[in-house]
C-alpha positions in Angstrom: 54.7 -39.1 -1.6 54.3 -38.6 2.3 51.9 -37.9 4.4 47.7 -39.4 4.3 45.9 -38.4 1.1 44.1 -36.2 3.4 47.4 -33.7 3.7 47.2 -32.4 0.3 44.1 -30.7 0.3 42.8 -26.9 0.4 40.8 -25.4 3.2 39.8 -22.5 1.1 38.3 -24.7 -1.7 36.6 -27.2 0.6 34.8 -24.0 2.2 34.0 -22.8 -1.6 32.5 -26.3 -2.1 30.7 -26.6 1.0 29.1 -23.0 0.2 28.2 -23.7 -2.8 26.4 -26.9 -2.3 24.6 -24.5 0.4 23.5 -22.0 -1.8 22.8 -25.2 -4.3 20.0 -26.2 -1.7 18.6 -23.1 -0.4 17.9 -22.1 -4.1 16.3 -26.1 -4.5 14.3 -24.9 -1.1 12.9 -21.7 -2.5 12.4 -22.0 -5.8 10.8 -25.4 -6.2 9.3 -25.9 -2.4 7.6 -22.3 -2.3 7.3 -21.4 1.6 8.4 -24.6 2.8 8.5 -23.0 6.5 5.1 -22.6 6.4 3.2 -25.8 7.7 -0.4 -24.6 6.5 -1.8 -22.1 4.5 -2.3 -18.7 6.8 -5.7 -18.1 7.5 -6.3 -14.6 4.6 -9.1 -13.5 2.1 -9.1 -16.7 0.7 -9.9 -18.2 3.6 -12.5 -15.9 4.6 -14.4 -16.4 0.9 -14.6 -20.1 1.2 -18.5 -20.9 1.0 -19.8 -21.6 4.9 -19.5 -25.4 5.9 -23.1 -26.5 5.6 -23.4 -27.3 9.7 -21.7 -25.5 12.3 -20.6 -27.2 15.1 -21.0 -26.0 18.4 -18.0 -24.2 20.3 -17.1 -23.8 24.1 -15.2 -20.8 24.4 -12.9 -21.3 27.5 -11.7 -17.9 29.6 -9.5 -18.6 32.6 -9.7 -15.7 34.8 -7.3 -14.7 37.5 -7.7 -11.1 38.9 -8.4 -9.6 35.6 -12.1 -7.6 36.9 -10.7 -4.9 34.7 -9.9 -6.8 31.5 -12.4 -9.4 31.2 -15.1 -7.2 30.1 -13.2 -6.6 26.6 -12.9 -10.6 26.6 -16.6 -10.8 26.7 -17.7 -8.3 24.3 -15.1 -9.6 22.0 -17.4 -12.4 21.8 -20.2 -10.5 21.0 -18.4 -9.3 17.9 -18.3 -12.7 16.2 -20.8 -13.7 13.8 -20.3 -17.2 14.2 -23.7 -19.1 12.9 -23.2 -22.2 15.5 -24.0 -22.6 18.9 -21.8 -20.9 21.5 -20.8 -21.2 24.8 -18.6 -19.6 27.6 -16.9 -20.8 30.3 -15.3 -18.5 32.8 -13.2 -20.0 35.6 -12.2 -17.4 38.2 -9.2 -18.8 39.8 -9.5 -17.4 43.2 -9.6 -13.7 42.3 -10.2 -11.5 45.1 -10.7 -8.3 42.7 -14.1 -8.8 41.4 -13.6 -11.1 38.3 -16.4 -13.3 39.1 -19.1 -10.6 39.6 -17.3 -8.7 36.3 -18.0 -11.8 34.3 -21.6 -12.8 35.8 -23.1 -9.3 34.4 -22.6 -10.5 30.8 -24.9 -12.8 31.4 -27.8 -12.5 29.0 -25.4 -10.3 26.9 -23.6 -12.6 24.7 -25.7 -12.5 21.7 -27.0 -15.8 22.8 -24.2 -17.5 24.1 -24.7 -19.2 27.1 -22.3 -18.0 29.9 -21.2 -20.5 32.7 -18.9 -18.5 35.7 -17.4 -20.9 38.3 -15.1 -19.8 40.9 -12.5 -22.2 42.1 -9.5 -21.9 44.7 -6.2 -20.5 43.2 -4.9 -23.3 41.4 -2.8 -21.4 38.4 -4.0 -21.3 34.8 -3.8 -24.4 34.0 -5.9 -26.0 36.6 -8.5 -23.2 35.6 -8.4 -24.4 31.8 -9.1 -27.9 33.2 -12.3 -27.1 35.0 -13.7 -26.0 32.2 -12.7 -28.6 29.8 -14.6 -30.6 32.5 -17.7 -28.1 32.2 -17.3 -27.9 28.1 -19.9 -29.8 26.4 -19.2 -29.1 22.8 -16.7 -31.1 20.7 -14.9 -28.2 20.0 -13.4 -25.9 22.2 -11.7 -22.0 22.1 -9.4 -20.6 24.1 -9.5 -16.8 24.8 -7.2 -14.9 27.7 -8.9 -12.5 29.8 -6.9 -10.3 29.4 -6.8 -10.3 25.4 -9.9 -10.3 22.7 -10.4 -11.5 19.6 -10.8 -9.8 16.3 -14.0 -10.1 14.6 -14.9 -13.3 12.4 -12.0 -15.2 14.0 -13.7 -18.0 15.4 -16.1 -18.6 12.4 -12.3 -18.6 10.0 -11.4 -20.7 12.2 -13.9 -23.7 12.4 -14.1 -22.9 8.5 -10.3 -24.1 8.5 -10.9 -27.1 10.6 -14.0 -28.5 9.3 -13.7 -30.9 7.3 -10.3 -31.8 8.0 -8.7 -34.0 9.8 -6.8 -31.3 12.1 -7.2 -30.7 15.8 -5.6 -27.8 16.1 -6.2 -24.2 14.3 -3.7 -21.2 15.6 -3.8 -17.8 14.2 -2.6 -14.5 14.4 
């Protein structure tokens, strides 16, 4: 015999093994974890026909704003679409627009279905510093965060608080 007990073996059936114990656990994965990936439950019907959390809590919906005069609008009436029970507020932070964003925001006021609407205008100081103003300005315990450049889809705020109540969760995110 010459050579370490390691010379006599074959790569071919050390792949096959290897392969196989692969397949052995992806199989394990699927068929007795389910989804695994998934980290919650997505947000569906289900969700929706949960019976409504006794108390809503009140929401801060937070809009950073850099020339977006044209967009923000949508942002807005997006809002309007929700039929969320609880109190709700807005807080828009222009960040030094120079296209109109602050006027374009300030006439929703009075039209958000009885959100109260907050505008402040700050030096240019990037999205982030905008997001922190209004944290600053949010009163609520809870806070939303909506582009103004992008809108959300009807009943997504009330599906989401419905997802988080109760729970011990800070965070909801959605498609």
């Amino acid at each position: 015999m010459t050579g370490s007990p390691c010379s006599d073996y074959d790569p071919a059936m050390v792949w096959t093994l290897l392969s196989a114990a692969a397949l052995a656990a992806w199989a394990w994965l699927f068929a007795a974890r389910g989804a695994f990936w998934r980290t919650r439950p997505r947000l569906d019907a289900a969700a929706d026909a949960a019976a409504p959390p006794d108390r809503w809590p009140a929401v801060a919906t937070v809009i950073p704003a850099r020339t977006e005069a044209a967009t923000i609008a949508r942002a807005l009436a997006s809002i309007t679409a929700q039929d969320y029970p609880g109190a709700l507020s807005v807080v828009v932070v222009d960040d030094g627009s120079d296209d109109g964003t602050e006027d374009a925001a300030r006439r929703w006021e009075g039209r958000l279905k009885g959100a109260v609407l907050t505008v402040f205008r700050q030096p240019h100081a990037g999205a982030g510093a905008a997001r922190n103003r209004a944290l600053k300005e949010a009163k609520t315990e809870f806070v939303a965060f909506l582009d103004a450049d992008d809108e959300w889809l009807p009943g997504k705020l009330e599906r989401s608080m419905a997802e988080i109540r109760g729970t011990e969760n800070i965070l909801v995110a959605h498609d």
